[in-house]
N, C-alpha and C positions, 0 to 999 in steps of 0.2 A: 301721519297718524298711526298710531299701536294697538289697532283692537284688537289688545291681548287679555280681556274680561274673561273669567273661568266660562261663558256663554259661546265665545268665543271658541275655545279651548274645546269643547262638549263636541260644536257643530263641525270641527276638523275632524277630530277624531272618527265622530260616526261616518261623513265621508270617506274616508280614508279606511274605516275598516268595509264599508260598501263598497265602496274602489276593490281592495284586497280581496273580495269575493267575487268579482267580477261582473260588479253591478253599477251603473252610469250612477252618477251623484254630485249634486252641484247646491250649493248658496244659492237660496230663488225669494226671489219678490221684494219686499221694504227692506232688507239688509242689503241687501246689493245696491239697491237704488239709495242707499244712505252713505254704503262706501263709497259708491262712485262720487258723492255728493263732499264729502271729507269728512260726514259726518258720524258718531258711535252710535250704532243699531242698537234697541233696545234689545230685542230679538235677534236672532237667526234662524232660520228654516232652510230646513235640506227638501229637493226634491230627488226623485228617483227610479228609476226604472222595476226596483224590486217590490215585488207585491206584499200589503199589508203582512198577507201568515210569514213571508220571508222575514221583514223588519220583526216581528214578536216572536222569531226565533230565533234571532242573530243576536240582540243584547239581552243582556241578563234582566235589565226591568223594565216594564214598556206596561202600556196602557193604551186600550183599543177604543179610546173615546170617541175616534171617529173612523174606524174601518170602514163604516159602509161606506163614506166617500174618500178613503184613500189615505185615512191621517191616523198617524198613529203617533203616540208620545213615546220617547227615548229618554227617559230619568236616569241622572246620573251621568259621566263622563263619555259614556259610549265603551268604557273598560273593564276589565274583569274587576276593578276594584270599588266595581261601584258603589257598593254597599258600607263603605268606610262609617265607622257611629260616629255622629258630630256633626260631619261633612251635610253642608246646604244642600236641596235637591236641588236639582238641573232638571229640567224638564227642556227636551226638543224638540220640535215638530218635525215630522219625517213623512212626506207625502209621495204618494206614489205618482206617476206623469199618468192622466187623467184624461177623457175627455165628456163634459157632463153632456145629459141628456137631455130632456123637456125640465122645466121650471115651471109646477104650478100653481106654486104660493107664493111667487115672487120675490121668494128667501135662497132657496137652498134647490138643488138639482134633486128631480125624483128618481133618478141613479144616474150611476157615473161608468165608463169604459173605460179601467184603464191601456194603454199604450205603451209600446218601446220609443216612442218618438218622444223627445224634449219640448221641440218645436210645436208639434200640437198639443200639449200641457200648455204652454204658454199661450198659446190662440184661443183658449177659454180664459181667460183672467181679465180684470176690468181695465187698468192704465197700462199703460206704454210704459211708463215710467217706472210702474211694478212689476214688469213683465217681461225682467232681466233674470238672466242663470249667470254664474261667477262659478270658476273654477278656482277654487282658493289654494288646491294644490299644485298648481304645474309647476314647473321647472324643477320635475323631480320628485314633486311628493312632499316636500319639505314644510313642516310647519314655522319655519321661519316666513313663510309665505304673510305673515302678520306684520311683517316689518314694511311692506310698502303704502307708497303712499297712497293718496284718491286717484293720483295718476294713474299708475302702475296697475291699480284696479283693471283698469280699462281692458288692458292688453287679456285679461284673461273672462273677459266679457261674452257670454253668448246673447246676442241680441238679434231674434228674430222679426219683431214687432214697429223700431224706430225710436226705441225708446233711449238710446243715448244721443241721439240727435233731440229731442224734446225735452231732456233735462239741460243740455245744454242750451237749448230755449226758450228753456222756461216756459214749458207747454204740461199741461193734463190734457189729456187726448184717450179716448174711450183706445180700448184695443178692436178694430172689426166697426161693425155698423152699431152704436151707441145706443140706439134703441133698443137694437138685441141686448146689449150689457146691463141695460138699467131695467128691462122687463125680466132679464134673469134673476136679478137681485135686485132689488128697488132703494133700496141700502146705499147703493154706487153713488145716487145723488148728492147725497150728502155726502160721502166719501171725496168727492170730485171738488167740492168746494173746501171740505177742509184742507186737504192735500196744497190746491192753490193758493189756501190763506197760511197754513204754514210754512210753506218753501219761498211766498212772494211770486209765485209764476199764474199764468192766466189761464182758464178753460175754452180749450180751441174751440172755434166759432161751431162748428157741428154736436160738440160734446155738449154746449151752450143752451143749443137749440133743441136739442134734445131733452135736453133737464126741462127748457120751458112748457115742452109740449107734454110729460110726464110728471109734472111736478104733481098734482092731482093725485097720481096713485102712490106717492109717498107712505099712502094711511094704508095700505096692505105690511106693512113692517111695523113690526110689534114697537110700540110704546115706549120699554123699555131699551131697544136697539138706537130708536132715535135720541131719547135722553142722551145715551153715551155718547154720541157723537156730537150735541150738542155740548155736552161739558169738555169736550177736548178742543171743542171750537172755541168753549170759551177758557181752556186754562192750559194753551198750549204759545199763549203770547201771540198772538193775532187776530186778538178776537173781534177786531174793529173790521178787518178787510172780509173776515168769516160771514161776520151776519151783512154786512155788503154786498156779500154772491150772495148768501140765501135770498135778500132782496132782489135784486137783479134776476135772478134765475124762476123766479115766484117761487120758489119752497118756504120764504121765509111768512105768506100768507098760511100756507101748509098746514106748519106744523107750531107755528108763532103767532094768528093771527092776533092775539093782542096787544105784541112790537110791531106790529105790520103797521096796527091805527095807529102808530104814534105821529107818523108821517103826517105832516103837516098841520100839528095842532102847535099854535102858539104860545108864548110864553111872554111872562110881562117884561120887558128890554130892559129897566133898570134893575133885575135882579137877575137876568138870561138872555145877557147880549151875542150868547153864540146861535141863539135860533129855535128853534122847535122842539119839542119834546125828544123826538127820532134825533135829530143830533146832539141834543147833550147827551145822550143814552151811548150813543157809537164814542161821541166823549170821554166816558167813565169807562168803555171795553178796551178804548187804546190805551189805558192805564193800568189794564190788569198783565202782570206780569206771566211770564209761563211759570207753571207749577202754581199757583192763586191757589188756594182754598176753592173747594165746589163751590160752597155755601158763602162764599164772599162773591167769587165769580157771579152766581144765578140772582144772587143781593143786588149785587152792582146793576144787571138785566133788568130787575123788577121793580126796582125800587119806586118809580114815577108809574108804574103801568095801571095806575089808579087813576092818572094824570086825562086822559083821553075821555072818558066817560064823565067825567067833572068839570069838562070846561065848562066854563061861564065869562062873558064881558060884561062886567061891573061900571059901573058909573067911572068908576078910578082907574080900577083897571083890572088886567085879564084876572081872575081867581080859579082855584080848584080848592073850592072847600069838599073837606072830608074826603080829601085822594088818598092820604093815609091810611083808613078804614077801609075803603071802597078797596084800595093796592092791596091789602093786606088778605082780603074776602079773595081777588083774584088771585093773589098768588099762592094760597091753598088749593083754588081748583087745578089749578098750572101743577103745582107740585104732587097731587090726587091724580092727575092725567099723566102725568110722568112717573109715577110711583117713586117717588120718593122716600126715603125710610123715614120714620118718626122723627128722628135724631136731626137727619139735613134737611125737612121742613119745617121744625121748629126754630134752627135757627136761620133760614132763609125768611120765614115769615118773622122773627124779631129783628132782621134786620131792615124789612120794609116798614114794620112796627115803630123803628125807635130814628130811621134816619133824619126826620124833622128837629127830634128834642134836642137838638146839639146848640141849636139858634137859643134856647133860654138855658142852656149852661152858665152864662154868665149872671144871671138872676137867680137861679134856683139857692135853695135852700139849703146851707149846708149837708144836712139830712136827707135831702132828694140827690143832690153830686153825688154823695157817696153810695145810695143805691145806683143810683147811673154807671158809674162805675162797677158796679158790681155787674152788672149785666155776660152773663154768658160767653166767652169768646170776644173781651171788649174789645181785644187790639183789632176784630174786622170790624166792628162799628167803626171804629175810630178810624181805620182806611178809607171804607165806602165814604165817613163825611170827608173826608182830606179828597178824593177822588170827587165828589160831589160838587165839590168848592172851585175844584180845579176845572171842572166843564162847565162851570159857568163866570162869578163873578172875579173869582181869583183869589177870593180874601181869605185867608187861613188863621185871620186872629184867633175864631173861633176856636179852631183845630189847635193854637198854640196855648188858649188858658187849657184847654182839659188837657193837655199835655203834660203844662206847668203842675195843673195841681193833680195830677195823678203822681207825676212824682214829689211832691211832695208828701201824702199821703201814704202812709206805710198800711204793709196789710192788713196790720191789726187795727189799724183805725179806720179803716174800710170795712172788714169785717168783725169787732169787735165780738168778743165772745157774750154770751146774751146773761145780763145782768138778773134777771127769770126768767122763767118759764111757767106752763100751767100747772107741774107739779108745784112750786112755790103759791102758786096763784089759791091752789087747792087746799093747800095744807095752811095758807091764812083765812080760810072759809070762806070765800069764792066757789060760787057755783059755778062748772062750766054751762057753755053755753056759747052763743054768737060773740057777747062782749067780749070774750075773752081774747079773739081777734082784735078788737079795737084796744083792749088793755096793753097787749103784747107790743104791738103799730106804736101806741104812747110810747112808753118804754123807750124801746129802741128808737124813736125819734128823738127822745130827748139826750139818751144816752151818745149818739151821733151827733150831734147837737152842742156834744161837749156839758150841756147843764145839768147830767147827774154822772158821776161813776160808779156807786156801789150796790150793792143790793138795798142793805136801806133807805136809799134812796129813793130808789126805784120803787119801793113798796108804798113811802109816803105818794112819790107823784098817786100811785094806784088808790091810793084811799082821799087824797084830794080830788082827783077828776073824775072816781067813779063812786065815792064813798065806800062809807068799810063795810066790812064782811058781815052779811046777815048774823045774827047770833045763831047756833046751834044751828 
């Protein structure tokens, strides 16, 4: 593997001119633990023995976004030519070796000491598996240092903590006493499980046991901290084993409790032969790919979560009348408790909104299909039902006519351009008013509909169904 990304490129440099001044400097934490892994860091972060005012007087642009605890940003290549016009910013994280103090908002250290020592920078950090330094220059300095493999990583690995024994098997493992980690930052819990649901490795029996007995203070981290973590759990391609540990661990009561009830509510067997609400739901999260759409991802999540509060056993059989209503009421408060933007709870809530209507696709009305189609972002409706289908009965017919006829269907006869409007409506002496709604609706139904094309047409349907224009 060649992580020769210009990010790449940035975080040598700044090394290496820290090296040149006689300052310790090393690749620390998820880049390291990615190389070793064989896999491309999104990031790279430097740590270092050199204190903040050193780093924001060594490169040309820096930004002191987190001085007080040690972090300073390195924009641009770490070269005198940083300021090239055109050229993308770089932004680096450059932290000094650290050791924090009391925590006592369960986020963030209420100051930090830093240290010449490497080794105790790293014995404040949460995983083992994070809580590697890499020397990316040795054997001289050479930036061809990029040419080796995940192997070859290895050899220039400072690992004070265990943490390349634990990736090699496949362990998350708190760094220290776990309790300590997770009362530091209460964050790590949820860090702890995504980590193991995206690498496929397990949370060591103590890190385990710890999350269970802290899961409670989850709710000291902000709202928004947890959101993100939960959208990466759900659009990082493992979103089925993610909310798994949340279950297991009890966070997922937490910060989830209305995935939590789904657990064990029944479903009618001839339309939901895989079981309970809770598994078709983990169903439709093993189908979200990494990279998902949010709002397809939180869609897929919520879709049924109207499902719980609506049971009923019916004479026939199991029913949830009005889960769509009920799902749609909760998934506004879900997405008002996660602050959501306007934008990704509207369409999270229209996709809880519309996931049922795909069963009378085959029935609908010419003129109702192609509003259906029109629908906002069709192609994640049209996912979640295809996912939908697939966690329970199997049958895709459904998913194949709207297929069929959206390709059939060109834009313009999807959206056709509107045959009037209220000015037309106004200038034939129409009052506005309420009807003018139900004139317009005509219209365009019929004009989708195929039975009028033109304006005058359009005018007569208006003077037949609604009679004509008052005089004067």
């Amino acid at each position: 593997m060649r992580p020769a990304s210009r990010k790449f490129e940035a975080a040598l440099r700044i090394v290496g001119k820290l090296r040149s001044c006689g300052y310790a400097a090393y690749l620390a934490g998820g880049c390291v633990r990615d190389l070793v892994l064989g896999r491309e860091p999104v990031d790279y972060d430097v740590a270092t023995d050199a204190t903040p005012d050193v780093v924001l007087g060594m490169f040309p642009r820096t930004f002191a976004v987190g001085a007080h605890f040690g972090v300073v940003l390195v924009a641009g290549d770490g070269g005198e030519d940083d300021s090239k016009p055109g050229q993308q910013r770089l932004c680096t994280e450059v932290a000094t070796f650290r050791s924090d103090l009391a925590y006592s908002d369960g986020r963030r250290p209420d100051a930090v000491r830093y240290t010449r020592s490497a080794e105790e920078d790293v014995w404040r950090r949460d995983f083992t598996i994070n809580g590697l330094l890499l020397d990316p220059l040795r054997g001289g300095g050479s930036l061809d240092a990029r040419a080796h493999s995940a192997k070859d990583w290895r050899s220039g690995v400072l690992d004070y903590v265990g943490g390349l024994d634990d990736l090699d098997a496949g362990i998350v493992r708190a760094i220290g006493p776990p309790a300590i980690r997770f009362e530091e930052d209460r964050l790590r819990m949820l860090r702890a499980v995504r980590f193991a649901a995206r690498f496929g490795f397990e949370v060591e029996d103590g890190t385990r046991r710890a999350i269970g007995a802290l899961a409670g203070r989850i709710h000291a981290v902000s709202r928004e901290r947890i959101r993100d973590e939960l959208t990466k759990m759900l659009t990082e391609g493992h979103a089925r084993r993610a909310f798994e540990l949340l279950d297991e661990t009890g966070l997922l009561f937490e910060v989830l409790p209305e995935i939590a009830r789904m657990k064990g509510v029944d479903q009618p067997p001839q339309f939901h032969p895989e079981g309970d609400v809770w598994t078709h739901t983990l169903m439709l999260l093993e189908q979200l790919p990494a990279g998902a759409p949010l709002t397809l991802a939180w869609g897929a999540l919520l879709h049924d979560v109207g499902k719980p509060p609506t049971f009923r056993r019916a004479p026939d059989r199991i029913r949830f009348d009005g889960h769509v209503e009920v799902g749609a009421a909760m998934g506004a408060e879900i997405c008002r408790r996660f602050r959501f933007s306007n934008d990704e709870t509207r369409q999270i809530l229209a996709l809880i909104e519309n996931h049922m209507r795909f069963a009378d696709a085959p029935r609908m009305k010419t003129s109702t299909l192609k509003r259906f189609l029109r629908l906002e972002r069709f192609d994640e409706h049209l996912a979640l039902h295809r996912m939908d289908c697939l966690a329970a009965h199997g049958n895709l017919d459904i998913y194949g006519f709207v297929v069929g006829r959206r390709a059939e269907l060109s834009e313009e006869a999807v959206r056709p351009k509107p045959l009037v409007t209220g000015r037309e409506l106004i200038a034939a002496g129409y009052t506005p008013g309420p009807r003018f709604r139900e004139m317009l609706t005509a219209v365009e139904d019929a004009q989708l509909e195929g039975a009028i094309a033109t304006p005058e047409e359009a005018m007569q349907l208006v003077r037949e169904r609604f009679g004509a224009a008052s005089a004067g």
